[in-house]
C-alpha positions in Angstrom: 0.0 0.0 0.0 2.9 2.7 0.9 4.6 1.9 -2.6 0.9 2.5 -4.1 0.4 5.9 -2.3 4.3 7.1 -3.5 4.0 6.8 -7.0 1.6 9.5 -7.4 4.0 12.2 -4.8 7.0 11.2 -6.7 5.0 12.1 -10.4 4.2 15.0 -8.5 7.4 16.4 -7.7 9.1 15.4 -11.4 6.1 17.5 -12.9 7.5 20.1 -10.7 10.7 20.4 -11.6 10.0 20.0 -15.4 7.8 23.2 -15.3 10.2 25.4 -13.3 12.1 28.1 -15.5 15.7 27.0 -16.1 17.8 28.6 -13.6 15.1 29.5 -11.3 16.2 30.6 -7.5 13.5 31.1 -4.5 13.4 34.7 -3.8 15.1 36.6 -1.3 15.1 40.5 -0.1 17.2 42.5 -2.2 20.8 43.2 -1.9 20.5 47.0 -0.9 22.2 49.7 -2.0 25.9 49.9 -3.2 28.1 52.0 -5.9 30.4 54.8 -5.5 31.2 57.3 -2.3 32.8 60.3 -2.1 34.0 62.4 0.5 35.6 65.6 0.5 35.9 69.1 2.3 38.3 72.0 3.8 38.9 71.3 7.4 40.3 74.3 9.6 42.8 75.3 12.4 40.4 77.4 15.3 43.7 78.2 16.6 44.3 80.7 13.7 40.6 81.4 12.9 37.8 80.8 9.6 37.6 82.3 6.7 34.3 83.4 7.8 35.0 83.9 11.5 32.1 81.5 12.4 33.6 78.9 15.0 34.3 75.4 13.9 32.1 73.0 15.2 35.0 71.5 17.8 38.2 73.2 19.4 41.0 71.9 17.6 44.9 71.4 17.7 47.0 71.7 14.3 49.6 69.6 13.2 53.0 71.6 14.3 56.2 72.2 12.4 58.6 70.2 11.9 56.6 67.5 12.5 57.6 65.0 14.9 56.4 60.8 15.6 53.6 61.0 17.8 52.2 64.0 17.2 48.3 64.3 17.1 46.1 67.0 16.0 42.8 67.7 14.7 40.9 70.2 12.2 37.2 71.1 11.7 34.9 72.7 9.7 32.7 75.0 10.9 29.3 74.4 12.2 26.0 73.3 10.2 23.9 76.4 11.6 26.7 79.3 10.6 25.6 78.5 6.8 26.9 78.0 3.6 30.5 76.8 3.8 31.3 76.6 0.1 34.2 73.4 0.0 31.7 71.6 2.3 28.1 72.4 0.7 28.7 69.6 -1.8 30.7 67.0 0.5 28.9 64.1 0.1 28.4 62.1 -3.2 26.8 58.5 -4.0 26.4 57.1 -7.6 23.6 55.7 -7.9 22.3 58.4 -5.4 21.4 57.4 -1.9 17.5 56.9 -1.3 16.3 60.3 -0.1 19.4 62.3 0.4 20.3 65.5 -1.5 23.1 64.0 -3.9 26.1 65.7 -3.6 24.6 66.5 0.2 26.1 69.2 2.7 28.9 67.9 5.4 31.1 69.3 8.2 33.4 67.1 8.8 36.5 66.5 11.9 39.7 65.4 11.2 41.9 63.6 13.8 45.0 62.0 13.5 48.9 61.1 14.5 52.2 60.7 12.9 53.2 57.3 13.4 56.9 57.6 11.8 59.0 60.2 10.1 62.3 60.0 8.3 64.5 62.5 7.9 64.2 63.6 4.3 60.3 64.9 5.6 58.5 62.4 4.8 56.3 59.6 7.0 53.4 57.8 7.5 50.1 59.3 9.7 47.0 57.6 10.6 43.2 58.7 11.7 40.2 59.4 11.0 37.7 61.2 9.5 33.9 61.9 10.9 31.6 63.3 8.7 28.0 64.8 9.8 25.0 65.4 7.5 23.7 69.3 7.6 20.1 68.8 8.1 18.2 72.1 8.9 21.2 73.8 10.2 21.9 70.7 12.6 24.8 68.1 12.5 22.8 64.6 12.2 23.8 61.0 10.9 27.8 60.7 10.9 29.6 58.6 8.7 33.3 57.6 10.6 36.2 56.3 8.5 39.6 55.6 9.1 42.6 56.0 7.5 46.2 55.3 7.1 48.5 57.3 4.5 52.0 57.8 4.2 52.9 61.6 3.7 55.4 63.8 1.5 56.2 67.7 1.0 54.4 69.5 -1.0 55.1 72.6 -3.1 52.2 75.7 -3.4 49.5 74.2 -5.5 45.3 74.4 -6.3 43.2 71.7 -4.7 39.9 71.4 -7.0 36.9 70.4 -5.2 33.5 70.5 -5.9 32.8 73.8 -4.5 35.4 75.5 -6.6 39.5 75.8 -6.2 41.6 76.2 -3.3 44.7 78.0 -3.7 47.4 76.6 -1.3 51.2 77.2 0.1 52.0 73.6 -0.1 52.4 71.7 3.0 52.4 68.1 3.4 50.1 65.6 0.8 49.2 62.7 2.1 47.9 59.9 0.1 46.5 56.6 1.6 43.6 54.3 2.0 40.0 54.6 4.5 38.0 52.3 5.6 33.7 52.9 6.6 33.9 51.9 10.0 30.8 53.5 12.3 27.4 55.0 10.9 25.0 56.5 12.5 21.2 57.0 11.6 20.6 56.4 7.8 24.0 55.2 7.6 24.0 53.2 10.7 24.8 49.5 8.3 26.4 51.3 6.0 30.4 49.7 4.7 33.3 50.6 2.4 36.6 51.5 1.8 38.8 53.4 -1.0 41.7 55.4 -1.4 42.2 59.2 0.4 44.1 62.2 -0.8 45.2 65.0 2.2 46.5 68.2 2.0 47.8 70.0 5.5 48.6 73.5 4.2 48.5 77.2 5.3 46.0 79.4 3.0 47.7 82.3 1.9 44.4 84.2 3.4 45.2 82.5 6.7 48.9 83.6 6.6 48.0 86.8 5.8 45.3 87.2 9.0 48.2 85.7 11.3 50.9 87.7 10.3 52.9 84.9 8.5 54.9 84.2 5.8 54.4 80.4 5.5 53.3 77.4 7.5 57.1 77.5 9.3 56.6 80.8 10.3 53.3 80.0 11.5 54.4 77.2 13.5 51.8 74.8 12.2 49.5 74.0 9.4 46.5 76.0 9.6 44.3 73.9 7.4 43.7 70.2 6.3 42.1 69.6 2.8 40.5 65.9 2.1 38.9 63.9 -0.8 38.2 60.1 -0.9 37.4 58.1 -3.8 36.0 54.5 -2.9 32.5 52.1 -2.6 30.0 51.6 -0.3 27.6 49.2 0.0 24.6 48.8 2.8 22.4 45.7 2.7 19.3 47.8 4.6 18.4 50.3 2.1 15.9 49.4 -0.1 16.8 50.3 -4.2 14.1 50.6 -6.8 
């Protein structure tokens, strides 16, 4: 009787299979978003004032001359409610665009870091990171954190070219390295990737010229810290179309 009752199943099941479209997989959520992320702005000394004389949005502490292993410092941007800040306005790019954000999308941005070795023809290696906050309304609101490591080299006067127009610069120190996504918060809480990073630390001739100074030597310090990152991204949460 069981062999009786199994024939019909097992017909069944082959008449299953034979109908299914070739290659056929069950279905599953979708992958989420993922492409391209860019990151890039003009971070600032308070120590020798903004451009606009609007605070930044933390105290900071420049890298000094001649740099030296183990230094740290940090430089900011200024705050989301002082306005417009032209180099940051346009910070934050995806491609395809990220599901109801302004694409590029208004940053601030705080850069910390430390020299981890120097040599003696000025030239080392430095490591940090970089954390990013979304201008919402005149408010700082989901962060995106990355990390970096880059080795560093002098740098002779040059333009930066960034999305909010061209910086002219002294020269200073370029860095050039890789980052890594590690922390999100709100939107970008899942968020992941990594690519490479490109850092200026530099004195703006404005900046030498409100502080008396000739060039970053005779300032003591760089006054300002320039970034851009080129990498991907993906996030597994936010749904595509």
């Amino acid at each position: 009787m069981r062999s009786k009752a199994l024939f019909p199943l097992l017909a069944l099941v082959a008449l299953l299979v034979a109908t299914a479209p070739a290659g056929a997989k069950p279905d599953k959520a979708g992958d989420g978003a993922r492409g391209s992320i860019s990151l890039e702005g003009l971070t600032l000394s308070s120590e020798f004032g903004t451009p606009t004389g609007f605070p930044t949005l933390v105290p900071t502490t420049p890298l000094r001359t001649p740099v030296t292993e183990g230094a740290n410092f940090s430089y900011s941007s200024i705050e989301c409610s002082s306005g417009p800040a032209p180099f940051n306005d346009k910070g934050l790019d995806f491609n395809p665009d990220f599901p109801g954000l302004e694409d590029p999308a208004p940053i601030r941005s705080v850069i910390e870091g430390t020299v981890t070795k120097t040599t003696p023809n000025d030239r080392g290696a430095i490591e940090g990171t970089i954390t990013s906050f979304l201008c919402q309304e005149g408010e700082e609101t989901d962060q995106i954190v990355i990390s970096f490591k880059s080795r560093f080299r002098p740098a002779s006067p040059s333009e930066v070219e960034l999305r909010g127009g061209t910086i002219p610069t002294t020269g200073g120190l370029a860095l050039k390295g890789r980052f890594t996504i590690t922390e999100g918060t709100g939107r970008f809480e899942d968020i992941s990737g990594r690519g490479s990073l490109r850092m200026l630390l530099t004195c703006l001739p404005r900046t030498l010229m409100r502080n008396g100074a000739t060039s970053c030597a005779d300032l003591g310090a760089f006054s300002e810290a320039i970034f851009q990152t080129q990498g991907r991204f993906e996030d597994p949460t936010v749904p595509t179309a």
